[in-house]
C-alpha positions as CSV (number, residue, x, y, z in Angstrom):
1,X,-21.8,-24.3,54.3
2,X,-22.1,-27.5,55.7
3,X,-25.7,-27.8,56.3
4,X,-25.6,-31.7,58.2
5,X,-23.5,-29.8,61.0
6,X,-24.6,-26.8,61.5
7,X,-28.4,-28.5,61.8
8,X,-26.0,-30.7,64.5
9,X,-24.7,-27.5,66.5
10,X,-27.8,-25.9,66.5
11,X,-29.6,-29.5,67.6
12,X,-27.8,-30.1,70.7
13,X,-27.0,-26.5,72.1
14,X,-31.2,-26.2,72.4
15,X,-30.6,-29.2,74.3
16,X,-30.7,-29.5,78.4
17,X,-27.4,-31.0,79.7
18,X,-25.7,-31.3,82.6
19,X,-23.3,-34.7,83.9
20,X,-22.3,-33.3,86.5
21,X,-23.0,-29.6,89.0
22,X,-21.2,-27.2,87.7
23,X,-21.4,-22.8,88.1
24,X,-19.4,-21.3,85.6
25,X,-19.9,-18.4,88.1
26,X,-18.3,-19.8,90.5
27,X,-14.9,-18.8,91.7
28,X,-13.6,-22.0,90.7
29,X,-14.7,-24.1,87.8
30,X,-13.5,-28.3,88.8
31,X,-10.4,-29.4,87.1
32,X,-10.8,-30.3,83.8
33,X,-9.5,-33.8,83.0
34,X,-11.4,-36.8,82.2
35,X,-10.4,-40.3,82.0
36,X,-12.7,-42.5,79.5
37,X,-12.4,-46.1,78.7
38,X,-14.5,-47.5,75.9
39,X,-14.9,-51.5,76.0
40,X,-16.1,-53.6,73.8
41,X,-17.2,-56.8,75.2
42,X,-16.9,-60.8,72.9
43,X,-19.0,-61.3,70.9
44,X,-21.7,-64.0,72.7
45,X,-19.8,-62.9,76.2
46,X,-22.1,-59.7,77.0
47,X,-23.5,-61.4,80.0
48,X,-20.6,-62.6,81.0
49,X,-18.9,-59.0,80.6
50,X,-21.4,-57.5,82.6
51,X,-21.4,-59.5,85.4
52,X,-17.8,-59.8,86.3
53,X,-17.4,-56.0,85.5
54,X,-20.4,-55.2,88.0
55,X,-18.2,-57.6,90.4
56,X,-15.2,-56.1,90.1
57,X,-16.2,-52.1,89.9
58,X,-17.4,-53.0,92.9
59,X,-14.0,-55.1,94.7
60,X,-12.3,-52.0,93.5
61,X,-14.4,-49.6,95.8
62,X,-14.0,-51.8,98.6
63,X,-10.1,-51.9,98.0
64,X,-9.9,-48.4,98.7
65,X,-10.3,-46.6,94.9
66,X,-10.4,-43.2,95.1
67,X,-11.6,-42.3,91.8
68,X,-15.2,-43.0,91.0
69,X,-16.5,-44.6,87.3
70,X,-19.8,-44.2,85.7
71,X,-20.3,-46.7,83.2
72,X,-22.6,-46.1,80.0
73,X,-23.9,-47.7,77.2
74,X,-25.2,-46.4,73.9
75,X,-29.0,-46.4,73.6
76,X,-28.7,-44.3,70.3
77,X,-26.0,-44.8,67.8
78,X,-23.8,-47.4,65.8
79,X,-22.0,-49.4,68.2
80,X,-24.6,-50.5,71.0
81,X,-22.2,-53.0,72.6
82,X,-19.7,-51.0,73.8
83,X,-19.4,-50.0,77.2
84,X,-17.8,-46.6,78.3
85,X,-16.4,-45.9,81.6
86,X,-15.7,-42.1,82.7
87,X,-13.7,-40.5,85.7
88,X,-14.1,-36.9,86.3
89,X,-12.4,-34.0,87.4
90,X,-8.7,-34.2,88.0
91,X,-5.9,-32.6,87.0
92,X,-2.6,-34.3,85.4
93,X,-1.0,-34.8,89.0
94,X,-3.9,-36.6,90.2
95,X,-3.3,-39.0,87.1
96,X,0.3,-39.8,88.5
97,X,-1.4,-40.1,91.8
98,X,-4.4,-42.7,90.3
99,X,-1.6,-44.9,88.5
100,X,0.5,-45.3,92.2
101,X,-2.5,-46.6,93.5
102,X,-3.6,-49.1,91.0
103,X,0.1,-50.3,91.2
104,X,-0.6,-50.5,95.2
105,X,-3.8,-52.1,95.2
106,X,-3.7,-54.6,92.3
107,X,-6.5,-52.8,89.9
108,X,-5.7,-52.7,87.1
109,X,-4.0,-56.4,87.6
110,X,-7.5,-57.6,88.8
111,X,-9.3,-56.2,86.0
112,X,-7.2,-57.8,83.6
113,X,-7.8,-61.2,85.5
114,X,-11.7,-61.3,86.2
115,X,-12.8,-59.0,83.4
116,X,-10.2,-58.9,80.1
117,X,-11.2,-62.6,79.3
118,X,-14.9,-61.2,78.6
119,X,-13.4,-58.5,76.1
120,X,-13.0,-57.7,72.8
121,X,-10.6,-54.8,72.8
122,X,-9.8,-51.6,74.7
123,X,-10.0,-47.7,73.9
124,X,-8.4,-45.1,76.0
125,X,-8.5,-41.4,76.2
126,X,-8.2,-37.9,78.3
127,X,-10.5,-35.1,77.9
128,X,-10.2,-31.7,78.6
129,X,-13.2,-29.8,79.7
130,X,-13.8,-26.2,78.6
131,X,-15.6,-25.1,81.7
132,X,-15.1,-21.6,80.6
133,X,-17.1,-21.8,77.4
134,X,-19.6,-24.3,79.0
135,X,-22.8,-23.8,81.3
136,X,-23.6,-26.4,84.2
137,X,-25.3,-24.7,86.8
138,X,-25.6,-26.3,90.7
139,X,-29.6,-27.1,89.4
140,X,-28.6,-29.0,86.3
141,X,-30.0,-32.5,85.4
142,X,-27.7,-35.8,86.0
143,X,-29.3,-38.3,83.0
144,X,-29.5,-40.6,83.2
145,X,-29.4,-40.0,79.3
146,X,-26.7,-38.2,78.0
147,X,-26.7,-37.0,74.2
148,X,-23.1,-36.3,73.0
149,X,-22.2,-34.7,69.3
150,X,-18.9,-35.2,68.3
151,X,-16.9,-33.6,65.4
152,X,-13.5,-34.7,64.1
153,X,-11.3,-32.3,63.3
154,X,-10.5,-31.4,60.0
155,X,-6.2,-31.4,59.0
156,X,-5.0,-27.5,59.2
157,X,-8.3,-26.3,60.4
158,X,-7.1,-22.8,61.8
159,X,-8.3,-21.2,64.6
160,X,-11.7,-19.8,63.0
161,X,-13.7,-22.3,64.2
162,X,-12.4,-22.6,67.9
163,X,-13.0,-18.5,67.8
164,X,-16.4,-19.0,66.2
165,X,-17.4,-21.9,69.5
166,X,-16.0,-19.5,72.1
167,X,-18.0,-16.6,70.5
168,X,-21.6,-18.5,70.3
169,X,-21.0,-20.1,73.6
170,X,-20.4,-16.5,75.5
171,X,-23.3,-15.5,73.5
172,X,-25.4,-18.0,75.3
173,X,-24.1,-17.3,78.8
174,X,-23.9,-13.8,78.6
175,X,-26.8,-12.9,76.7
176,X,-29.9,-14.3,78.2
177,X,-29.9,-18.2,76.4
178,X,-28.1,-20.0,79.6
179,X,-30.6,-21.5,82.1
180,X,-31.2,-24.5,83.8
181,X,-33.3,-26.1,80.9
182,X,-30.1,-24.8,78.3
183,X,-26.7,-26.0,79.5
184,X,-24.0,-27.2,77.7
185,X,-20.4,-28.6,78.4
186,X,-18.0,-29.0,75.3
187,X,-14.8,-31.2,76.1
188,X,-11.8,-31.7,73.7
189,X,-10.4,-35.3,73.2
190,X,-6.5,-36.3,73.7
191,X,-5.4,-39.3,72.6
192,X,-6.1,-40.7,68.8
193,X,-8.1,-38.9,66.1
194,X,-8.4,-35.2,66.9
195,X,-12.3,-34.9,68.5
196,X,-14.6,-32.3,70.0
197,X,-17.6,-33.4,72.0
198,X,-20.9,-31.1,73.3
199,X,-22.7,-33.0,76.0
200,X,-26.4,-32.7,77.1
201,X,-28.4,-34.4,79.6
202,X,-31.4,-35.7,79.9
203,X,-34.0,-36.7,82.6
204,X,-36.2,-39.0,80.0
205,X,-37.2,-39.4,76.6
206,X,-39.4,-36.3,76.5
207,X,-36.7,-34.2,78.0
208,X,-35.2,-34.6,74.3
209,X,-38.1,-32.2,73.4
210,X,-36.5,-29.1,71.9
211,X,-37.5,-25.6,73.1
212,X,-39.7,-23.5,71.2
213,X,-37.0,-21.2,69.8
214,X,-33.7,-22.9,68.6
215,X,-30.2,-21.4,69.5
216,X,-29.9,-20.5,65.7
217,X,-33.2,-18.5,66.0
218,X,-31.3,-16.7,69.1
219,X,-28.2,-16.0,67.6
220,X,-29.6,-14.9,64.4
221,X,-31.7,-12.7,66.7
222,X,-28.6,-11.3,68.5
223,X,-26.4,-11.0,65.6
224,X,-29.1,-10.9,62.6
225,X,-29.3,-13.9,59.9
226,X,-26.2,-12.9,57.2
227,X,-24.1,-13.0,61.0
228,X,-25.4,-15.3,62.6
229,X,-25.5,-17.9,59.0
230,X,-21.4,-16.4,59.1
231,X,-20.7,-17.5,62.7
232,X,-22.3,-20.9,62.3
233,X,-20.6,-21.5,58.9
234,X,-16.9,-20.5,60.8
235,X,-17.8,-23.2,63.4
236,X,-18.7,-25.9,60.9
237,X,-15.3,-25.3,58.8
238,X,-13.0,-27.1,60.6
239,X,-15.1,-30.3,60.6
240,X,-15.2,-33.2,58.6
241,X,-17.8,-35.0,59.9
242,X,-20.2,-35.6,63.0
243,X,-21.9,-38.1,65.1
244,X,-24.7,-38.7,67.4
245,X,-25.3,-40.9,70.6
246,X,-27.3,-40.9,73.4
247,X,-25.6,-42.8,76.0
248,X,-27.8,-44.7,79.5
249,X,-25.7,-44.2,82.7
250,X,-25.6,-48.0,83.7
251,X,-25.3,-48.0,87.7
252,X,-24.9,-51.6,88.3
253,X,-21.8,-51.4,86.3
254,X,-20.5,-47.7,87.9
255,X,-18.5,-47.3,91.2
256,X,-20.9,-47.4,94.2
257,X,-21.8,-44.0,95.5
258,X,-19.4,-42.7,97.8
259,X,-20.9,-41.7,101.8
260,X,-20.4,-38.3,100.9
261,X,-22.5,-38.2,97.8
């Protein structure tokens, strides 16, 4: 068994997380695209970065964007220059819709003009959210510090360890762990290196505090320890390795909040 990640998968799902309301009882869960931009500004140019971004997030709004962007940066983690912008919920149509109106209003153009000089290089991606498998209740927290694990795929993984998330994540919503304090939303990355991504949320520092009993200690109390040990172990199989950040939602660089917010 891999012991690094399944101490990672038990860390974060006794974790409080939430970016945004969500009821997985509800009779619809919010579409489950995400667009995500990681930036990395010049080296010596950070400043300069984040003043013409803060600039021009906010020219777009008053162009007439529709989509809205919350910008974060790392507070935990390797890379603390890098800046990552995030646009959620939509569904593929909507992305045909979002690129017809950065053609019509010059965005992208504008960005290219006033910001690219200030950076390094660009990363794009899609995520898919598993709202099914995931629990963000109406009352969840909003940050502004967000702790996201991610695992990369390992090549010819097999479906185990998908079955294995599914089953410990129903197990958590069906079976008494889910509350406001315990939420969790897991999203899939498309684009690049094969990724899957638990989020949690986090109203301070001391928020990070786990709870008294783990998610291991409630699954192995559910299932019993040669089980529960059996489950985790599925999970961790089709890993290779894992990471940890905490990222700071940075609202001088995120779109202005909308009048209906």
């Amino acid at each position: 068994m891999n012991k690094p990640l399944l101490i990672t998968l038990i860390t974060v799902l006794m974790m409080p997380l939430g970016l945004m309301a969500q009821d997985e009882e509800a009779d619809e869960a919010p579409p489950p695209l995400t667009s995500t931009w990681y930036m990395v500004p010049k080296k010596g140019m950070e400043a300069e970065f984040a003043e013409a971004a803060a600039a021009e997030i906010k020219a777009r709004a008053e162009k007439g964007e529709t989509r809205q962007w919350q910008a974060y940066r790392p507070v935990v983690g390797d890379n603390l220059a890098v800046v990552h912008y995030r646009s959620c919920c939509f569904n593929w149509a909507d992305e045909d819709a979002a690129q017809a109106e950065d053609a019509e209003l010059g965005l992208g153009a504008s960005w290219n003009e006033n910001v690219g000089p200030y950076v390094d290089h660009y990363h794009h991606y899609f995520e898919r959210a598993d709202w099914e498998n995931s629990h963000w209740p109406d009352t969840g927290t909003s940050g502004p510090l967000f702790g996201v694990t991610t695992w990369q795929w390992k090549m010819g993984a097999g479906p185990g360890p998908g079955q294995a998330r599914k089953k410990l994540s129903q197990m958590g919503i069906n079976d008494g762990w889910a509350s406001d304090e315990n939420n969790w939303a897991w999203f899939s990355r498309i684009g690049g290196a094969p990724q899957l991504s638990i989020v949690s949320s986090f109203e301070n520092y001391a928020d990070m505090e786990p709870p008294e009993q783990s998610f291991f200690e409630f699954v192995t109390e559910q299932l019993g320890e040669e089980e529960a040990g059996a489950v985790f172990a599925q999970f961790n199989s089709g890993f290779a390795s894992s990471d940890y950040t905490v990222w700071g939602l940075d609202t001088d660089l995120s779109s202005p909040a909308s009048d209906e917010e």
